[in-house]
C-alpha positions in Angstrom: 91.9 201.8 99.5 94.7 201.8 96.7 94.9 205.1 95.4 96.1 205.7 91.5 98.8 208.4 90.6 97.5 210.5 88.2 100.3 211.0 85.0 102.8 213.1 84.5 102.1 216.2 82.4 103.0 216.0 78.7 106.6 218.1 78.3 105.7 220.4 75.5 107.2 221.1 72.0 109.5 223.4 71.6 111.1 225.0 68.2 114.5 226.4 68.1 115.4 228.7 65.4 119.5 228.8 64.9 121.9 229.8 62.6 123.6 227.5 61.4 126.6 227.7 58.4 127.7 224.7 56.5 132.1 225.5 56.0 132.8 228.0 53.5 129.5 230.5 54.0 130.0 234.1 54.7 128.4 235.7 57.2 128.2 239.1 55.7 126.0 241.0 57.7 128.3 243.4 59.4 129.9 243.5 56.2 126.9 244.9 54.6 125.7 247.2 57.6 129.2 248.9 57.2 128.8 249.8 53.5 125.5 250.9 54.3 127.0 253.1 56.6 129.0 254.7 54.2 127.1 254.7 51.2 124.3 257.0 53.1 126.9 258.7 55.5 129.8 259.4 52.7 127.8 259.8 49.6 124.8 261.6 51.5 127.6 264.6 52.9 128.9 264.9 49.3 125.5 265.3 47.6 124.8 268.2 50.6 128.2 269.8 50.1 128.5 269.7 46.1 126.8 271.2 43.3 126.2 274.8 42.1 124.3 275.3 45.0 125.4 273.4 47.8 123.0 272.9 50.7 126.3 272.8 53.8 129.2 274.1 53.3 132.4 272.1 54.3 135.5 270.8 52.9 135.5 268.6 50.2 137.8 266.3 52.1 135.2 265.6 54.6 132.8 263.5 52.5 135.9 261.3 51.2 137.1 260.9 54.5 133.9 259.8 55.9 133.4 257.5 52.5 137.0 256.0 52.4 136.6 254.6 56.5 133.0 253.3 56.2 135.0 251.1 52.7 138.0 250.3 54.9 136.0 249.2 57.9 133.6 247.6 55.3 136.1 245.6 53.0 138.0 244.7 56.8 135.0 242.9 57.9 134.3 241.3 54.8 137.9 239.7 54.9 137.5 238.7 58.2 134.5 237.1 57.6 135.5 235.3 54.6 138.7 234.1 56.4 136.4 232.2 59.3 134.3 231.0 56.9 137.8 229.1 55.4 138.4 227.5 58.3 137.3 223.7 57.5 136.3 224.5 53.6 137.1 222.4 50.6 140.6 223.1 49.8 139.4 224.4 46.3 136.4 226.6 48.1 139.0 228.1 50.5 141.6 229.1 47.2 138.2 230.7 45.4 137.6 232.7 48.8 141.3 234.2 48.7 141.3 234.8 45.3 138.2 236.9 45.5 139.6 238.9 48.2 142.9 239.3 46.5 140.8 240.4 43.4 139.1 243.5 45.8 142.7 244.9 46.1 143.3 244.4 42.2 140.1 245.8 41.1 140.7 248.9 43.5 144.2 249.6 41.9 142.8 249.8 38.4 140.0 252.0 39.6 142.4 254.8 41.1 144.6 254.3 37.7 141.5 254.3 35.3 139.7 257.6 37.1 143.6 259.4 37.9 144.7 258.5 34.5 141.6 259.4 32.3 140.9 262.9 34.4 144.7 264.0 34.0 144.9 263.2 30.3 141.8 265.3 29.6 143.0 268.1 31.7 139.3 267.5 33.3 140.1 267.1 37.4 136.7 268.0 37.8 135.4 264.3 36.6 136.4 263.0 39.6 133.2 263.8 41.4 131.3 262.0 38.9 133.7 259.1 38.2 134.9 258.0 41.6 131.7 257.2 43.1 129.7 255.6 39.6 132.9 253.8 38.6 133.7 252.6 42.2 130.0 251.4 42.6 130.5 249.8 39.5 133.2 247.6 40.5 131.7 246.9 43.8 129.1 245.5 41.9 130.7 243.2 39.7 132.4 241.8 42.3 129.8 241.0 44.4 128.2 239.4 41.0 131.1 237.3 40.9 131.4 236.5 44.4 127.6 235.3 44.5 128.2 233.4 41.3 130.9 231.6 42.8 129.3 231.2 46.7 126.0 230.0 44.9 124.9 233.2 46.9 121.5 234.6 45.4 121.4 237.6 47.5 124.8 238.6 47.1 124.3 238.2 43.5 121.4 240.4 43.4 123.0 243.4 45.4 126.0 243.1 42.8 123.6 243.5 40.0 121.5 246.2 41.9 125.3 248.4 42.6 126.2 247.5 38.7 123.1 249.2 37.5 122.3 251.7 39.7 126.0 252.7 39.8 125.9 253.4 35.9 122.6 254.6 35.5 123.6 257.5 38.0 125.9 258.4 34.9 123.0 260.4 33.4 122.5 262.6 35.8 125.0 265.5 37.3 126.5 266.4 40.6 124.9 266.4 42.9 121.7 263.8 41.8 124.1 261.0 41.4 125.1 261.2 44.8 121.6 261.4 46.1 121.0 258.1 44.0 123.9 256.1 45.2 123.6 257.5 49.0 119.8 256.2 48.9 119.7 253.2 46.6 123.2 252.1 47.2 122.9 252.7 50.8 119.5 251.0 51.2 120.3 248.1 48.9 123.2 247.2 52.0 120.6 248.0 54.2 118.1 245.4 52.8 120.8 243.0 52.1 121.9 243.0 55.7 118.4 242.7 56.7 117.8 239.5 54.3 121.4 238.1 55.3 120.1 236.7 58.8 116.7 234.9 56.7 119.2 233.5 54.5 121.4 232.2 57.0 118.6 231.1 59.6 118.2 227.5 59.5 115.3 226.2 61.5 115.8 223.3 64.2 112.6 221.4 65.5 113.3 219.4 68.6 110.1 217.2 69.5 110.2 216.2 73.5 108.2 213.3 73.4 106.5 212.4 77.1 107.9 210.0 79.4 106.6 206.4 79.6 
């Protein structure tokens, strides 16, 4: 009797989901989660502490504090971010990338001399609370408007123009509202962003096994 081996089992499909970043992308999802961070931690201990009828009392350095590290680790991660994603860019798309970062610390400068300068002028220190957060969020914005112009980055656009608007529509209302808007909206437009970065960056990767012969 000859007997006849039966075949060898089909290897199945399988699907690999990866992220994958063509030179000169930004990865800004830590970026994002840290500004989220502060926008809900910083802004939301200001709007809680300030007002005519303050719902915690504490000093007002506390809410700045908080604020000014979630921006520092924030604008850190974004440059280190940027800086990888240099590595093996287009000459001309790695001198855009440092000039956007250089324009962060430029923008920053005319922020503290705009709000310092206009407040003492007026003899009005008490602006401050309403000027350093809109105007701030302001900038943010635009920059990230021109940084997603320039990265053909859609959602990196968006969150700039979502910061611009919120960040000056929040000039209508008093302390401490416009904290409450920028601590929420501001804080949960990172939040969303960060969420969205991964979709943007996933790239999916089919490898068929086909069986053996």
């Amino acid at each position: 009797m000859t007997s006849t081996g039966l075949p060898a089992p089909a290897a199945p499909e399988t699907t690999a989901v990866t992220i994958a970043r063509s030179p000169g992308e930004v990865d800004s999802r830590v970026t994002y989660v840290s500004f989220a961070a502060a926008y809900i931690l910083g802004h939301g201990t200001a709007a809680v502490s300030k007002g005519p009828d303050p719902l915690v009392a504490m000093p007002g350095w506390v809410p700045l504090a908080v604020l000014g590290t979630g921006l520092v680790v924030g604008s850190v991660n974004a440059g280190i971010a940027a800086t990888r994603a240099r590595r093996g860019a287009p000459a001309p798309d790695a001198r855009s990338g440092q000039l956007l970062g250089i324009s962060w610390i430029s923008a920053f400068v005319g922020v503290f001399l705009a709000v310092t300068g206009l407040t003492t002028s007026l003899g009005m220190p008490q602006l401050q609370d309403i000027l350093w957060p809109t105007v701030a969020g302001f900038v943010v914005g635009l920059l990230y408007l021109g940084e997603g112009a320039a990265r053909r980055n859609l959602l990196h656009y968006g969150l700039g123009t979502w910061l611009t608007l919120i960040s000056t529509a929040a000039l209508f209302l008093g302390v401490p509202a416009l904290l409450w808007v920028l601590a929420v909206a501001g804080g949960g437009g990172f939040a969303v962003a960060a969420f969205l970065e991964r979709r943007r960056l996933a790239t999916p990767a089919i490898r068929n096994r086909r069986p053996a012969s």
